[in-house]
C-alpha positions as a Markdown table, in Angstrom:
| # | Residue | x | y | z |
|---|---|---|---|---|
| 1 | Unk | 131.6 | 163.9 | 64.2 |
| 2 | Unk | 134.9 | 163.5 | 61.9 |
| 3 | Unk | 136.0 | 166.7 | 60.2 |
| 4 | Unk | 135.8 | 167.5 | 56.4 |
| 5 | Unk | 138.6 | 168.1 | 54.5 |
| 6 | Unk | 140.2 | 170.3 | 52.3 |
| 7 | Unk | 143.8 | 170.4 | 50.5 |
| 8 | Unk | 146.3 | 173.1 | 49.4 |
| 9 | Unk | 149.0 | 171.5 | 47.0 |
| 10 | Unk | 152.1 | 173.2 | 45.8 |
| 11 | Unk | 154.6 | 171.4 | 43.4 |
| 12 | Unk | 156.2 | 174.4 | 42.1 |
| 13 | Unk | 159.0 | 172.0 | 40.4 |
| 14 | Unk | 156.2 | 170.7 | 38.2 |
| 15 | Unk | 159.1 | 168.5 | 36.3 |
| 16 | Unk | 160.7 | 167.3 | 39.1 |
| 17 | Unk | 158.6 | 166.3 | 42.0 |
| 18 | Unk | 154.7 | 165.7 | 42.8 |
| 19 | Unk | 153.0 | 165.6 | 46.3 |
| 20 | Unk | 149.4 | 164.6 | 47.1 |
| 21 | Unk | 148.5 | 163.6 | 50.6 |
| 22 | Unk | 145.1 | 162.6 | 51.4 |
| 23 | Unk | 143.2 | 162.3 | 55.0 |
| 24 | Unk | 140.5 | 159.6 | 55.0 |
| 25 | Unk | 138.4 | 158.3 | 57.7 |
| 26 | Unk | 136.9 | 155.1 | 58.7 |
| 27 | Unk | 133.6 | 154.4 | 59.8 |
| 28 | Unk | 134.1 | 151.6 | 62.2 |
| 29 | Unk | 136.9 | 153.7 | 63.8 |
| 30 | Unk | 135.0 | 156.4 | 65.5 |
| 31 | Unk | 137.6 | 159.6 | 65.4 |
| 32 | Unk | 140.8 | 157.8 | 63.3 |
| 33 | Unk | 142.3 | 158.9 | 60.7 |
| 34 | Unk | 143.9 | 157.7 | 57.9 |
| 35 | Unk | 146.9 | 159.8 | 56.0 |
| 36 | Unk | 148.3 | 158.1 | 52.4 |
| 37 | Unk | 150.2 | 159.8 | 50.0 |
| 38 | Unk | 151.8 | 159.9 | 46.2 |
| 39 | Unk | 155.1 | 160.7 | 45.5 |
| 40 | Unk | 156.3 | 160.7 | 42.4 |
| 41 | Unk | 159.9 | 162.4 | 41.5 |
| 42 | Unk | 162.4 | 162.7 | 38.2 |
| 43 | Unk | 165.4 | 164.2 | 36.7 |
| 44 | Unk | 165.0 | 166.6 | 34.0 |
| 45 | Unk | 167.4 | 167.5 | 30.9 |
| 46 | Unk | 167.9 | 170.7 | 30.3 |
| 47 | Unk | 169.7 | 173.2 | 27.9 |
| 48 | Unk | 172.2 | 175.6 | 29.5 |
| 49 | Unk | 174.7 | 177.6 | 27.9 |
| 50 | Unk | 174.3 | 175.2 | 24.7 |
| 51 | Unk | 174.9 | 172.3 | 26.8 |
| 52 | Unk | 172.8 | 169.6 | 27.9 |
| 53 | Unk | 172.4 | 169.0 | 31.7 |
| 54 | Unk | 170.7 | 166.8 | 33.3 |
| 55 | Unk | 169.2 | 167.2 | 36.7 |
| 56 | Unk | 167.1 | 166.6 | 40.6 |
| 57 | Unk | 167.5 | 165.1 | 43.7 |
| 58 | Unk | 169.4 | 161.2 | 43.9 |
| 59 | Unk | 167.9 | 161.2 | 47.8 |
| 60 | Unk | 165.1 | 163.0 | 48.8 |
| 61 | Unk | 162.6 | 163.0 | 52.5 |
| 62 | Unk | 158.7 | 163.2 | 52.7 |
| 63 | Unk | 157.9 | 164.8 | 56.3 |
| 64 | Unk | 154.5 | 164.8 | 57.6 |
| 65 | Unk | 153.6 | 167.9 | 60.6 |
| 66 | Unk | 150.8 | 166.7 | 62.3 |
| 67 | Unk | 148.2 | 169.5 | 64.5 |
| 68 | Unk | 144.9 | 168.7 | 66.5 |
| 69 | Unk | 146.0 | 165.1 | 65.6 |
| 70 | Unk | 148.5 | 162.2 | 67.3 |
| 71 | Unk | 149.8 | 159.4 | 65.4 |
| 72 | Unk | 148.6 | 156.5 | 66.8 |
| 73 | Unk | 150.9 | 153.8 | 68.1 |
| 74 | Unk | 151.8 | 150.9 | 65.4 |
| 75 | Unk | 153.2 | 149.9 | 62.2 |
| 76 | Unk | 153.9 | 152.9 | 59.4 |
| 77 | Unk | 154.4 | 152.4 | 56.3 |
| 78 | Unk | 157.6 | 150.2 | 55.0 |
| 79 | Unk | 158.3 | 149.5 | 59.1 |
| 80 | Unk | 158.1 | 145.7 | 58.0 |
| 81 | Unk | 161.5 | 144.8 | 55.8 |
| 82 | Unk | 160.7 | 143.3 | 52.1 |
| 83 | Unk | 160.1 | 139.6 | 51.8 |
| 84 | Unk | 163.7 | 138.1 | 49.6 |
| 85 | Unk | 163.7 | 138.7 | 46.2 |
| 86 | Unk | 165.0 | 135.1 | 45.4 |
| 87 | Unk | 161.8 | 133.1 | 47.1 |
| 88 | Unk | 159.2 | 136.1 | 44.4 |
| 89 | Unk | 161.3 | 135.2 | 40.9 |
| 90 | Unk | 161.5 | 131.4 | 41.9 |
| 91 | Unk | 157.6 | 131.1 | 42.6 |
| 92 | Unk | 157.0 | 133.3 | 39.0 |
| 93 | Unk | 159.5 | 130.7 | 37.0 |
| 94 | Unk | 158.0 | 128.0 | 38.8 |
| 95 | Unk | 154.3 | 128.9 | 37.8 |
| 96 | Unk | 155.2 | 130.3 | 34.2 |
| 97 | Unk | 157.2 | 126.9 | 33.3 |
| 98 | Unk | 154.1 | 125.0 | 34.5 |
| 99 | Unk | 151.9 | 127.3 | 31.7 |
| 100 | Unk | 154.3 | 126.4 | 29.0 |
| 101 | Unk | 153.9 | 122.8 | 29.4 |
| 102 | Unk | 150.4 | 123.2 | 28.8 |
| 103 | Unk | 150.1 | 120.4 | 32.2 |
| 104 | Unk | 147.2 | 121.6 | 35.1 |
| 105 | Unk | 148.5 | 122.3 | 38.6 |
| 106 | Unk | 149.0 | 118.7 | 40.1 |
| 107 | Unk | 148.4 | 118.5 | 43.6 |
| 108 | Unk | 151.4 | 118.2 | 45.4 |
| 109 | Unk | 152.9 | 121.2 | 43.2 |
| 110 | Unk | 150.2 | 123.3 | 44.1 |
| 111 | Unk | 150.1 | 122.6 | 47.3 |
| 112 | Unk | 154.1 | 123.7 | 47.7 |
| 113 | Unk | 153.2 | 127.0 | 45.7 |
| 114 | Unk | 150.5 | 127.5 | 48.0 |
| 115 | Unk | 152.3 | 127.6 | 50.9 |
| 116 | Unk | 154.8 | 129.9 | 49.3 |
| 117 | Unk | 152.1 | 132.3 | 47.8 |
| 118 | Unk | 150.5 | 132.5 | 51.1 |
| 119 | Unk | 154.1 | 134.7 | 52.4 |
| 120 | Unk | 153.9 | 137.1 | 49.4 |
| 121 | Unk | 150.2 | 137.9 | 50.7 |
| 122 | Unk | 148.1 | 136.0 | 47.5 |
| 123 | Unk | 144.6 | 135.4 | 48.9 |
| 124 | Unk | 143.1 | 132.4 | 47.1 |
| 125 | Unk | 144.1 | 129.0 | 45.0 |
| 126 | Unk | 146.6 | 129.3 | 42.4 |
| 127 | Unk | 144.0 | 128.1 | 39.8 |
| 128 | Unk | 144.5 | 130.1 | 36.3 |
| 129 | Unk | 148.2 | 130.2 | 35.6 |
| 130 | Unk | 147.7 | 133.5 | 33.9 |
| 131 | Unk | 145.7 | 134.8 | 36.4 |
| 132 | Unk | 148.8 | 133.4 | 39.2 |
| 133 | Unk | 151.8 | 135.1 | 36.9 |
| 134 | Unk | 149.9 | 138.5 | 36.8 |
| 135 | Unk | 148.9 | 138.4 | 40.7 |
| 136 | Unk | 152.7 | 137.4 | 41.3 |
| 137 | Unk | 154.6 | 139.7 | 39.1 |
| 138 | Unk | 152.7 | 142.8 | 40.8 |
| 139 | Unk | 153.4 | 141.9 | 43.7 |
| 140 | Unk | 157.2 | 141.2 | 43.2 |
| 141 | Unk | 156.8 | 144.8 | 41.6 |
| 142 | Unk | 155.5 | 146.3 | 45.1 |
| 143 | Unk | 158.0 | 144.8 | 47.3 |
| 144 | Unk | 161.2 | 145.9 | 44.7 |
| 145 | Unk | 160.1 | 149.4 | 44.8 |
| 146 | Unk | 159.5 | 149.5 | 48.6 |
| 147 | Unk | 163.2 | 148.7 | 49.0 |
| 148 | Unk | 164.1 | 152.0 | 47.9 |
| 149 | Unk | 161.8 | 154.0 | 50.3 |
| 150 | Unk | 162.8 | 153.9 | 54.2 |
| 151 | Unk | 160.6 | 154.5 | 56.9 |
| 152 | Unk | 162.4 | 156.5 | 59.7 |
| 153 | Unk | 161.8 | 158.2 | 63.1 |
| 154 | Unk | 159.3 | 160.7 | 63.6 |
| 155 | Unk | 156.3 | 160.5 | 60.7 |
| 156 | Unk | 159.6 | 160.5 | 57.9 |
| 157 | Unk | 160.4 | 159.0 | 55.3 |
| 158 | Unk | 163.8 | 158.4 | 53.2 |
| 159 | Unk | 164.1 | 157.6 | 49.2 |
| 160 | Unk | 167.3 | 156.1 | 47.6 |
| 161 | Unk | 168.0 | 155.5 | 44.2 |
| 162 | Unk | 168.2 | 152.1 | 42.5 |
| 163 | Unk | 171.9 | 152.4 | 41.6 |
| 164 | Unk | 172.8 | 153.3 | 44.9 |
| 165 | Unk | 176.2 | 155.8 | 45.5 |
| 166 | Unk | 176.3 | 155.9 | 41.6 |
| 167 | Unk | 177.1 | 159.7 | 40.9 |
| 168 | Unk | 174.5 | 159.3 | 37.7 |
| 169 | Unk | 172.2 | 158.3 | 39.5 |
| 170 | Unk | 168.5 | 160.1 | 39.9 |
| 171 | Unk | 165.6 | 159.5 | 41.9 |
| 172 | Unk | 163.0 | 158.8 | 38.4 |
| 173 | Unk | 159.8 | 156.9 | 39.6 |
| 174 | Unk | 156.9 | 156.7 | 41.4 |
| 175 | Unk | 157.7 | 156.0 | 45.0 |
| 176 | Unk | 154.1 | 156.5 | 46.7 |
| 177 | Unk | 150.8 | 156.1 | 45.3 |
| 178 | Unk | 147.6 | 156.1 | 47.4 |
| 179 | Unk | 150.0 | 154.2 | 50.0 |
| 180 | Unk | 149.0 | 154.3 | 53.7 |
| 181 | Unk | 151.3 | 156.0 | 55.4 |
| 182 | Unk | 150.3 | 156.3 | 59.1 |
| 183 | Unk | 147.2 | 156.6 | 61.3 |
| 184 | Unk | 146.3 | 159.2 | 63.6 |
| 185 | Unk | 143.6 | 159.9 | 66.3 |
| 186 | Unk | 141.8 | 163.3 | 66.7 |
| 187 | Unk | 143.1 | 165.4 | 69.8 |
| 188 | Unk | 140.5 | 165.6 | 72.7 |
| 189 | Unk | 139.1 | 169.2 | 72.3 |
| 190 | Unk | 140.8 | 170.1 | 69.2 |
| 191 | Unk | 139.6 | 173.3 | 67.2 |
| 192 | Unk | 141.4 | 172.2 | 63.4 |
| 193 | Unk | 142.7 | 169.3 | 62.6 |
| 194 | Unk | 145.5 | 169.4 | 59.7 |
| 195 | Unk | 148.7 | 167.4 | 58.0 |
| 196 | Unk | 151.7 | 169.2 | 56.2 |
| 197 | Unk | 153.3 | 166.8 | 54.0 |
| 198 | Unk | 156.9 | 167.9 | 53.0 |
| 199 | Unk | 159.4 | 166.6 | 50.0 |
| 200 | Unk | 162.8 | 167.9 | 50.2 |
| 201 | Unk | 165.6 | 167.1 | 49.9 |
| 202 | Unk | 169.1 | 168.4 | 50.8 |
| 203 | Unk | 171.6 | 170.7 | 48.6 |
| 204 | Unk | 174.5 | 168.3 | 48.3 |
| 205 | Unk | 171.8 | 165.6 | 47.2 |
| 206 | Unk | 170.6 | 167.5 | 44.2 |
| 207 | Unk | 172.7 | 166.3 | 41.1 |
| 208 | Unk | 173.6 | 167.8 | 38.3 |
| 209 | Unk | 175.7 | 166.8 | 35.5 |
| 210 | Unk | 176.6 | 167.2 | 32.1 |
| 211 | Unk | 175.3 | 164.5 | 29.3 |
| 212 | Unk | 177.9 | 164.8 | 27.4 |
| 213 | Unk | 181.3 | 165.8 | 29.1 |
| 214 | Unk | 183.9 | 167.7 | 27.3 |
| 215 | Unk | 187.9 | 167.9 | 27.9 |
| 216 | Unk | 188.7 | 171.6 | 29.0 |
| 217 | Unk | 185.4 | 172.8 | 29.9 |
| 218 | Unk | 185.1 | 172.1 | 34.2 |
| 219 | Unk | 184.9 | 176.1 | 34.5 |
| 220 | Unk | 182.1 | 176.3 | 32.3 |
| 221 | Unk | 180.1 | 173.2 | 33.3 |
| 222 | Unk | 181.0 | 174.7 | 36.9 |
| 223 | Unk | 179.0 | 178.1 | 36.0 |
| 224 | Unk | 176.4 | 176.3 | 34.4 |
| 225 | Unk | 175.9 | 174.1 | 37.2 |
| 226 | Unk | 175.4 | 177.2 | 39.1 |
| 227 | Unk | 172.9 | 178.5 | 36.7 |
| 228 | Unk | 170.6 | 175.4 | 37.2 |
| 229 | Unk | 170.8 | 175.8 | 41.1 |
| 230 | Unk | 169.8 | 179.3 | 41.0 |
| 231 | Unk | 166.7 | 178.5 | 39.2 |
| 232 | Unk | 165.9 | 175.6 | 41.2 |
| 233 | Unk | 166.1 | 177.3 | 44.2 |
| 234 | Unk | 164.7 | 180.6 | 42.8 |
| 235 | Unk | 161.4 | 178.1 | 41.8 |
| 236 | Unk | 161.6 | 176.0 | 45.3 |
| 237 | Unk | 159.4 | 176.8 | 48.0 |
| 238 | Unk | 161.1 | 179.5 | 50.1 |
| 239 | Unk | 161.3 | 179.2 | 54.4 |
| 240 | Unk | 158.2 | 181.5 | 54.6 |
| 241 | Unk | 156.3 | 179.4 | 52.5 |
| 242 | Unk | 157.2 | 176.3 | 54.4 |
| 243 | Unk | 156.8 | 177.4 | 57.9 |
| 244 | Unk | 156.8 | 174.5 | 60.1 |
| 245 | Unk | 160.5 | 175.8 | 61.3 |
| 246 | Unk | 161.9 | 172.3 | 60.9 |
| 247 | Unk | 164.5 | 172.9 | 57.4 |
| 248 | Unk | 167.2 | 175.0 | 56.8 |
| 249 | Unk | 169.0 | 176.5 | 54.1 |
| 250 | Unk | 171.1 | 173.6 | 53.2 |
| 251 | Unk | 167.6 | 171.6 | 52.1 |
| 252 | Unk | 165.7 | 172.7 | 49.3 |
| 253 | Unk | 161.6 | 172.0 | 49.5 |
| 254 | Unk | 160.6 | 170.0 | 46.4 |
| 255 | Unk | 156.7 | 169.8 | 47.3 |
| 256 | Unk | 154.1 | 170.7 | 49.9 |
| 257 | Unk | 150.5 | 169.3 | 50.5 |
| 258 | Unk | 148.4 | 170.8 | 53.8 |
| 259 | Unk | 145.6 | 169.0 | 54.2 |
| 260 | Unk | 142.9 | 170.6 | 57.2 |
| 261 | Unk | 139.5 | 170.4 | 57.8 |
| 262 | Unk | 137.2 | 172.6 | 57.0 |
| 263 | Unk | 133.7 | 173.7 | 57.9 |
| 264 | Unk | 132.5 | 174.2 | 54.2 |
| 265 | Unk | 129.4 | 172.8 | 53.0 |
């Protein structure tokens, strides 16, 4: 019999970062399980010293810690690169053109737009051209925001920001939601089952600069800077509370979700 679950969260940095990872099992495979999760981080603005800063992480890690479980041999999430960008937008121009002229889907251009479709993963006919725009533009949505979270070795996982080495810029989205991560298969003889989910993110990576700078005043945005670190890390979850062992002090824990089973009724 699969176990039951329960979760602990703790997103002490309520403004900046959100974990949730869930275990689900399937019934047609006997003793697999299935970990997803939801990330969602952002910057903040805040007032120090009479001065607006803004703030968080530009590149941050989700680690998963796996007991009584092994991940099973396979794809993980994001293993597979994003289709091009060019061959989505072409396919939504193509198809929203054809709605403006008000003409039905003749038969060879449906045909080409079929085959294309058929590579982004769109089960059925292009038929309603609303219907075809929506289905696409979702898609196209997906595969963007998948560029910006890499899969790495070792149940991890890397997010960038959209402007790349920009100094300004801040991881501000949501990178995970209810997204299959990896699967895993109970351990023969195991007594608890459970997954620690961890968002970090290193020191150096967490930004934070002044929205509006000032001749004269590096000093003072300097010790105000220092100011914000201190009650990040004073709010951060501490080495104790972490225990897995696997972070030191030049990363900062954003987020943890354990998830375990449990004999509860």
């Amino acid at each position: 019999m699969l176990p039951r679950f329960k979760r602990q969260v703790a997103n002490p940095l309520t403004e900046i970062s959100e974990l949730q990872v869930f275990v689900d099992t399937r019934e047609e495979e006997d003793g697999v399980l299935i970990v997803s999760s939801d990330v969602r981080i952002a910057s903040v603005v805040g007032d120090i010293g009479g001065r607006d800063f803004k703030y968080g992480p530009r590149r941050a890690s989700l680690r998963f810690v796996i007991s009584g479980c092994e991940a099973t041999r396979g794809a993980r999430f994001n293993d597979s690169p994003p289709e091009p960008m060019e061959i989505s937008e072409v396919l939504r121009e193509a198809i929203t053109n054809e709605k403006s002229t008000g003409l039905h889907a003749a038969a060879g251009i449906g045909a080409s737009l079929q085959g294309t479709a058929a590579s982004f993963g769109l089960n059925g006919e292009i038929g309603s051209k609303a219907t075809s725009v929506a289905q696409l533009e979702r898609t196209s949505s997906a595969r963007k925001l998948s560029k910006f979270v890499k899969s790495r070795p070792n149940l991890r996982w890397e997010f960038e920001p959209r402007n790349g080495d920009d100094p300004a810029s801040f991881l501000d989205d949501t990178y995970l939601a209810q997204h299959e991560m990896f699967s895993a298969e109970v351990s023969h003889g195991a007594n608890k089952v459970s997954v620690d989910g961890l968002l970090y993110c290193r020191k150096r990576d967490f930004s934070i600069i002044a929205v509006e700078k000032k001749r004269g005043d590096g000093f003072t945005q300097s010790k105000n800077r220092e100011a914000i670190m201190n009650l990040v890390l004073q709010k951060a979850l501490k080495e104790a509370e972490v225990s897995t062992g696997l972070l030191g002090e030049e990363y900062i824990v954003l987020s943890k979700c354990t998830v375990s089973d449990s004999d509860e009724d």
